[in-house]
C-alpha positions as CSV (number, residue, x, y, z in Angstrom):
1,X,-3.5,-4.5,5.3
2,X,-0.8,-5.8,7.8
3,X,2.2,-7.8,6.2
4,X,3.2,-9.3,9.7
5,X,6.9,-9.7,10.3
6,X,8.9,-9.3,7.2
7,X,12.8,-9.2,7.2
8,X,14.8,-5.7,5.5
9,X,15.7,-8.1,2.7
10,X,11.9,-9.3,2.1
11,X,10.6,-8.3,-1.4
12,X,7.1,-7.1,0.2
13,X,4.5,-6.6,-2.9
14,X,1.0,-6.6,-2.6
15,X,-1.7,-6.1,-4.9
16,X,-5.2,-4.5,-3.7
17,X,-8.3,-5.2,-6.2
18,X,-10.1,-2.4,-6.9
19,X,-13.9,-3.1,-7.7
20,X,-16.4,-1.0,-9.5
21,X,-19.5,-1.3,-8.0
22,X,-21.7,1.5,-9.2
23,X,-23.6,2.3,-12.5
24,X,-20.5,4.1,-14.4
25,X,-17.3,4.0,-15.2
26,X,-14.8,4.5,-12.4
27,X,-11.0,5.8,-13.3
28,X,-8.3,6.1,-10.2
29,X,-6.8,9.6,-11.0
30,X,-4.1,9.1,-8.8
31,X,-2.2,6.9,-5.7
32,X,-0.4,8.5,-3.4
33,X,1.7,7.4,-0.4
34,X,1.5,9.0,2.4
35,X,5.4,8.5,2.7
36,X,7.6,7.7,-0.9
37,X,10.4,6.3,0.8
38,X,7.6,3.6,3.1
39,X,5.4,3.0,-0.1
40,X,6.3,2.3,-3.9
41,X,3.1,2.4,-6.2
42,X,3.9,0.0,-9.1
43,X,1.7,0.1,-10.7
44,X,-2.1,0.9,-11.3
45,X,-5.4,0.4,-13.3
46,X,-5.4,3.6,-15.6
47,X,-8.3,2.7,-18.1
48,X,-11.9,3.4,-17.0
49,X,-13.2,0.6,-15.1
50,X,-16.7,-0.7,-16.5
51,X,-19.4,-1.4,-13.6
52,X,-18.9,-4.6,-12.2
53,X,-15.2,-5.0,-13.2
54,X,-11.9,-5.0,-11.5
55,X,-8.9,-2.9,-11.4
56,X,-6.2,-3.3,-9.4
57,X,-3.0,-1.3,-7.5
58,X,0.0,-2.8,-7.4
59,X,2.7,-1.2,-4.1
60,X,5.6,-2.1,-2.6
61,X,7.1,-1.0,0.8
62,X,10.4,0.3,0.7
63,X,11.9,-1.6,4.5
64,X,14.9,-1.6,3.3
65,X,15.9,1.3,5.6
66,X,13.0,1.2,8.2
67,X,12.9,-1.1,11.4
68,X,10.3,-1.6,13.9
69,X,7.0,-1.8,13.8
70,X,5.4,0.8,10.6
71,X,2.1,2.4,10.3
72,X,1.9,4.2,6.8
73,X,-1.1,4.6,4.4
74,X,-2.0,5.3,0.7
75,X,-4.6,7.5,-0.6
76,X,-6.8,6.8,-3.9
77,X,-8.0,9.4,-5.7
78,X,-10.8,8.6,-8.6
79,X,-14.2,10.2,-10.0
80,X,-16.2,8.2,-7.5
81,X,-19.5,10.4,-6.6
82,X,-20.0,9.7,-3.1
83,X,-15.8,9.1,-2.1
84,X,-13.4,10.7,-4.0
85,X,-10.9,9.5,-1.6
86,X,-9.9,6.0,-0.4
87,X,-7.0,5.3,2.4
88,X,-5.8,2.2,2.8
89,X,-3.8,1.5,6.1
90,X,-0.7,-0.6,5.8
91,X,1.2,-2.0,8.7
92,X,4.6,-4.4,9.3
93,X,6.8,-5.7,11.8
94,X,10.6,-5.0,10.2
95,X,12.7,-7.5,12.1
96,X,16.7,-6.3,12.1
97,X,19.9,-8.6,11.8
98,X,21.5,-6.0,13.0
99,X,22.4,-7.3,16.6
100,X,24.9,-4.3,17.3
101,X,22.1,-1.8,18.1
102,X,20.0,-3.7,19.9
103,X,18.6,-3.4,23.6
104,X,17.4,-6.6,25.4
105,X,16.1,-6.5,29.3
106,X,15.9,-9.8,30.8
């Protein structure tokens, strides 16, 4: 999932649908950044999810003190039989205002 270029002030939320497509219930145990100060989990779908329903996983990355391009990730845990475990790659371009730090070659 790449957000592009987003600014330190950006409210960056995201929500990732989580489908169930095998012949049981599927529950997501658990989300968990691979960095907590790069990735806020919100929120996610607790309940079991019925074959052929939805869930979903609501995140947020935390820019406000990263700048630069960013490669982080979160892993989903759940009862699946054949993947237990689910990463999801999320990348951004945090673009400064601060000018007083800032190297420029012409």
């Amino acid at each position: 999932m790449n957000f592009g270029d987003v600014s330190t002030t950006d409210d960056v939320r995201q929500e990732i649908v989580v489908k169930n497509v095998g012949w049981s219930p599927l529950v997501i145990e658990r989300v968990q950044p691979s960095c907590s100060s790069c990735i806020v989990v919100l929120s996610y779908t607790k309940e079991p999810i019925l074959p052929g329903k939805q869930g979903k996983i609501e995140f947020s990355l935390g820019i406000s003190k990263l700048r630069g391009n960013i490669e982080t990730s979160f892993a989903v845990f759940s009862n699946a039989e054949l993947q237990k475990m689910v990463v999801v790659k999320v990348t951004a371009n945090v673009l400064t205002e601060d000018k007083e730090n800032l190297l420029v070659v012409e």
